[in-house]
C-alpha positions as CSV (number, residue, x, y, z in Angstrom):
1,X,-2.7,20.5,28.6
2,X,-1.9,23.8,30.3
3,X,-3.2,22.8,33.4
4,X,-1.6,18.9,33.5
5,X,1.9,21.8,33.7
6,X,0.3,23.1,36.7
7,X,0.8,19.5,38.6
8,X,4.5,21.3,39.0
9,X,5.4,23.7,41.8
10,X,3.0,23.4,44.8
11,X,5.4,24.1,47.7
12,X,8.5,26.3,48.1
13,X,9.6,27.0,51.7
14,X,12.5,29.3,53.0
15,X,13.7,29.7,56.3
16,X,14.5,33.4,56.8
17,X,18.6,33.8,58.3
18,X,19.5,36.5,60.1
19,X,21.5,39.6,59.3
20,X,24.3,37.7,60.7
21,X,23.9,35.4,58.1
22,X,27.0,33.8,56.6
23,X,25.6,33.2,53.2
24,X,25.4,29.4,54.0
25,X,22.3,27.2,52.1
26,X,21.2,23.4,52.4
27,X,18.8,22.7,50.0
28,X,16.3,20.1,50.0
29,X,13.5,18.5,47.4
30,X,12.9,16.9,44.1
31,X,13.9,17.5,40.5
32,X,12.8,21.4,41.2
33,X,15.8,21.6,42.8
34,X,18.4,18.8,42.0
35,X,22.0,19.7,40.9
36,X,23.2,16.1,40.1
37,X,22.4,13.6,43.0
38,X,20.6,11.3,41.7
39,X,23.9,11.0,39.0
40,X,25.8,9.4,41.7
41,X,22.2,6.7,42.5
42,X,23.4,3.8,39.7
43,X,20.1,2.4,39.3
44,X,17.9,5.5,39.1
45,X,15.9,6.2,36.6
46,X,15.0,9.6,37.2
47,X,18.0,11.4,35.8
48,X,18.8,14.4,33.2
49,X,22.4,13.8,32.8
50,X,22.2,13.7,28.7
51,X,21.5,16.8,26.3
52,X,20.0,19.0,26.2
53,X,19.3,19.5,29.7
54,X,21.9,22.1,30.8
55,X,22.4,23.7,27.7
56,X,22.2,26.9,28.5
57,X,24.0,26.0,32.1
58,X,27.4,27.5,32.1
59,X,29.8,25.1,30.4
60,X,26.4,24.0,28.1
61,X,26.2,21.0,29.8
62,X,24.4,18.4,31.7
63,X,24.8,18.7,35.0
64,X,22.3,16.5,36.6
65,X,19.5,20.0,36.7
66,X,16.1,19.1,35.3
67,X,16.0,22.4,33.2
68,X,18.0,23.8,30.5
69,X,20.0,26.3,32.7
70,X,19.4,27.3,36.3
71,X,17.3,26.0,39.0
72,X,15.4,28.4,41.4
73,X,18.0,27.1,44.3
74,X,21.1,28.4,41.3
75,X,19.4,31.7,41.0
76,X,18.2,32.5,44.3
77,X,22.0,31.2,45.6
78,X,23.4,34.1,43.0
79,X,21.3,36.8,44.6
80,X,22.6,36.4,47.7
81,X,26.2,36.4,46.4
82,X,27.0,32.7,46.8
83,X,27.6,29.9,44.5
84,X,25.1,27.1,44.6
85,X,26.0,24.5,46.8
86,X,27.3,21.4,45.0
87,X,25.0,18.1,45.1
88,X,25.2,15.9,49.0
89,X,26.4,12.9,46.9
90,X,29.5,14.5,45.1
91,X,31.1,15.1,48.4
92,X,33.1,13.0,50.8
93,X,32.0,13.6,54.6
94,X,35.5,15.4,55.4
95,X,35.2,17.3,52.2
96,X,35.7,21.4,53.4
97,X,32.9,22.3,51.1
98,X,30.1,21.2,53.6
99,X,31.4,24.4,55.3
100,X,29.2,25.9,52.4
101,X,26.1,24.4,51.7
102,X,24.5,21.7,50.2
103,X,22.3,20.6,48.1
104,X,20.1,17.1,48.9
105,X,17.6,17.6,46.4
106,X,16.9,14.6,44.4
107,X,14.6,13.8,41.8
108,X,11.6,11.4,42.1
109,X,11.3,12.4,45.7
110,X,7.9,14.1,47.1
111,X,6.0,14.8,49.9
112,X,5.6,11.1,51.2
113,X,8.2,8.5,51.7
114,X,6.9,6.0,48.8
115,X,6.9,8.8,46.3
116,X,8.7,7.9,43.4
117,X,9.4,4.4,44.3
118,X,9.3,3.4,40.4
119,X,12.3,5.6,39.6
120,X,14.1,2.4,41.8
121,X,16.6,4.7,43.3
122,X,16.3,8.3,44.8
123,X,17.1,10.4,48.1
124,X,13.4,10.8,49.7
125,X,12.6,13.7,52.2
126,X,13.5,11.8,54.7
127,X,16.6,10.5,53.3
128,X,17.6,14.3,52.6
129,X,17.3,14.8,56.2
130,X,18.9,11.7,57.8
131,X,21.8,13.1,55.0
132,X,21.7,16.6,56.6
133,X,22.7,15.4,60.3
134,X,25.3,13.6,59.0
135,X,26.4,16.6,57.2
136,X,26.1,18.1,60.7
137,X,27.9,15.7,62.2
138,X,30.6,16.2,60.3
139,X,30.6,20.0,60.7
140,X,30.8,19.7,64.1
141,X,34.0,17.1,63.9
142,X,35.6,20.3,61.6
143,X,35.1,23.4,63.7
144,X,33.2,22.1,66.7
145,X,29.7,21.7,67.9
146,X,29.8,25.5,68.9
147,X,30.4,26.4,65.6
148,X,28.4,23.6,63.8
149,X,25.3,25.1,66.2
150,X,25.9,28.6,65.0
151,X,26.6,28.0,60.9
152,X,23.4,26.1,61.2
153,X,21.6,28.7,62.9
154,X,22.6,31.2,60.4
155,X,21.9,29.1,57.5
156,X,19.3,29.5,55.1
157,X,17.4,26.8,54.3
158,X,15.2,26.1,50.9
159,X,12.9,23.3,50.6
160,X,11.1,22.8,46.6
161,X,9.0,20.1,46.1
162,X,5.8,19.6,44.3
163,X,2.6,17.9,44.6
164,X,-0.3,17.6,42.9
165,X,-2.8,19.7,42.8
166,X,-5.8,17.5,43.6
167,X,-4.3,16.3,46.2
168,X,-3.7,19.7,48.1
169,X,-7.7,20.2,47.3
170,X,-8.3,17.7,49.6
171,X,-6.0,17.7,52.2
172,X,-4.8,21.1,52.0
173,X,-1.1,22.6,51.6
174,X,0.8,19.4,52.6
175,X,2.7,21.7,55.1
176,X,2.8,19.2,57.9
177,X,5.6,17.4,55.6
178,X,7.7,21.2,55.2
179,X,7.1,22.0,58.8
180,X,9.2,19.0,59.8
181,X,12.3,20.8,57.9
182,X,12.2,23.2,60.9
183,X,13.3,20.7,63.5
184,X,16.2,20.2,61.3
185,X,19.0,21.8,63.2
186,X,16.7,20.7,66.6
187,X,15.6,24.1,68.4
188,X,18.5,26.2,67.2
189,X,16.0,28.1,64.5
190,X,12.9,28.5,67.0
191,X,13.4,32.4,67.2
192,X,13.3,32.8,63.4
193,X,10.8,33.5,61.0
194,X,9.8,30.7,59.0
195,X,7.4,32.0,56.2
196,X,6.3,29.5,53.6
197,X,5.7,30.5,50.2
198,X,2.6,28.2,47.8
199,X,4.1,28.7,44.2
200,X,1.2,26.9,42.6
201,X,-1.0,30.4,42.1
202,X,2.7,32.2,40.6
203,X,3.1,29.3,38.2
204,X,-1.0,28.9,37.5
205,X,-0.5,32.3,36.4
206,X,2.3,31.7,34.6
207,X,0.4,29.4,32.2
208,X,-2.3,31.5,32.1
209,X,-0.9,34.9,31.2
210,X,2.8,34.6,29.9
211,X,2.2,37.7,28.0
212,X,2.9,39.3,31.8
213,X,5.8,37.8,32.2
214,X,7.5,38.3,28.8
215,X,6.4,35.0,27.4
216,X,5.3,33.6,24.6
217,X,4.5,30.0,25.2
218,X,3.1,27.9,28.2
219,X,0.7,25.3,26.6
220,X,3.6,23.1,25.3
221,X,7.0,22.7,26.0
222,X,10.5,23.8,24.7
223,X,11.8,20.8,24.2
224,X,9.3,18.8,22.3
225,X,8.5,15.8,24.3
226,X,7.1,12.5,24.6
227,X,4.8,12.3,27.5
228,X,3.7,8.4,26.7
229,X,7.9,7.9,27.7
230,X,8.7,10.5,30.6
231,X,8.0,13.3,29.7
232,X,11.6,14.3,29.4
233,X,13.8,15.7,27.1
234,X,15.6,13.7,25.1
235,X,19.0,13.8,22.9
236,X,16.6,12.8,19.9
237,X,13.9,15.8,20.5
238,X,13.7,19.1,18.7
239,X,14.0,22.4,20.8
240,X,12.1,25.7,19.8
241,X,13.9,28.1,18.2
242,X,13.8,30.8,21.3
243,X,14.0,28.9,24.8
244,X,13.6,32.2,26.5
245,X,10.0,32.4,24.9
246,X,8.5,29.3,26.4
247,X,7.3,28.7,30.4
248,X,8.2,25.4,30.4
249,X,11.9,23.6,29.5
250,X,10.0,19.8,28.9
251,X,6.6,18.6,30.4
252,X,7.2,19.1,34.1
253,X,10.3,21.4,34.4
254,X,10.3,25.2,34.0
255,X,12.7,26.5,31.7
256,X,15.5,28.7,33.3
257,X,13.7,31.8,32.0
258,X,10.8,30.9,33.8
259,X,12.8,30.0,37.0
260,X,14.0,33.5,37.1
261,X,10.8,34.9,37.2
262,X,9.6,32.0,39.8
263,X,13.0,33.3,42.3
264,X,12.6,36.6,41.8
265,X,8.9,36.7,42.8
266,X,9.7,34.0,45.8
267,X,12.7,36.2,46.5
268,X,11.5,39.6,47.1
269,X,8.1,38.2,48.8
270,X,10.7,36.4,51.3
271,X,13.6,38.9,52.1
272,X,11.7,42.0,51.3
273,X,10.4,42.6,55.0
274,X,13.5,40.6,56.2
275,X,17.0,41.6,57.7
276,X,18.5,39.4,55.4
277,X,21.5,40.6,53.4
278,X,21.1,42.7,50.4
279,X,21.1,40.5,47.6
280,X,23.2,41.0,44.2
281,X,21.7,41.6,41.0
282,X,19.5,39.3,39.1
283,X,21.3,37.2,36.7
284,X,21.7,38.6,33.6
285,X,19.0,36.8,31.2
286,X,20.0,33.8,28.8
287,X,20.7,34.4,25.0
288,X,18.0,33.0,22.8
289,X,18.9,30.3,20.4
């Protein structure tokens, strides 16, 4: 059962900004990273908007994150000092906060453009792209395509999906399907390092030796789940009595504990050799309940 968890995290890919960097972030994927899109999708069936996901979120509730607190786009947004941009679908194109960031992510998306057709409605990759130049478009009608150019340039981008394991066995990292994030602002990010991060061996290990990483559990779930229905948490399901002692939040998501641990480890091995800002502390951890 362990290893079925493992089908999560395969891909997690940063675009390094420059020292110059004004703290802005677009973030792009699937449930990983989702902070309420697919709320604003009336047909889909892939959402998380009902207890108890985001009990442990600030305000204790559900926001439209697949977790029971923070993503890894929420934490690694605090370390750099910046709220986490709010979801692409909860903002109108002349809305001032696409001077900020923001996040596409969706859940039920994936690598390829059929991915998660039977969730009827979601925001695919290339959906979150096509979203993005708009988004750009738009910047550029606010402060000119100057200084639409440059905020994109010194933007920081994030990309979490998953895949499945076998299918990376026999293909290999999927990174043709990351690589065409970096054409996103079209050649104004060539000089830039663009590292790519595979979380699959971090959260392998995970599973395997939680004791390492101050856990307790990682062969079931927090939240105790039906997999024959989802796989999700429901408002009917019974939590364990310390969510901070478990890897995983319901049968796919990590729980925000383990999403700490997940950011801070993609974080330092991403910025540490990087003229990136200095980032703020780690959030402080979650109380047990």
């Amino acid at each position: 059962m362990a290893r079925d968890f493992a089908v999560l995290i395969t891909i997690i890919a940063m675009i390094i900004a420059p020292s110059s960097a004004s703290l802005v972030t677009f973030i792009f994927g699937d449930s990983l990273t989702e902070v309420g899109n697919n709320n604003y999708l009336q047909l889909s069936l892939a959402k998380s908007n009902f207890p108890y996901y985001g009990i442990d979120f600030k305000g204790g509730k559900a926001t439209g994150r697949f977790t029971n607190g923070r993503t890894i786009g929420d934490i690694i947004s605090a370390k750099l000092g910046i709220e986490p941009p709010p979801p692409y679908l909860s903002l109108s194109q002349n809305d001032d906060a696409i001077l900020k960031g923001v996040n596409y992510a969706s859940g039920g998306a994936g690598i390829l453009n059929d991915t998660g057709l039977y969730f009827i409605q979601r925001l695919s990759f290339d959906d979150q792209i096509m979203k993005f130049e708009k988004t750009k478009e738009s910047i550029k009608a606010k402060i000119g395509e100057e200084g639409a150019n440059k905020l994109c340039s010194e933007a920081v981008f994030f990309i979490g999906l998953e895949a499945l394991p076998t299918w990376c066995k026999k293909n290999g990292l999927p990174r043709a399907r990351a690589t065409r994030m970096h054409s996103i602002p079209k050649g104004e990010i060539k000089e830039r390092r663009m590292p790519k991060t595979n979380t699959y061996p971090v959260v392998l290990d995970l599973i395997e030796n939680p004791t390492a990483y101050g856990f307790k559990v990682s062969n079931t779930s927090c939240c105790k789940v039906d997999t024959q229905v989802g796989g999700l948490c429901l408002p009917n399901s019974k939590l364990c009595s310390n969510r901070s002692d478990y890897v995983f939040w319901d049968a796919f998501h990590p729980s925000d504990a383990a999403n700490v641990v997940l950011a801070n480890t993609f974080f330092d091995s991403l910025f540490s050799n990087s003229s990136s800002p200095s980032p703020s502390p780690s959030p402080s951890p979650l109380p047990s309940h």
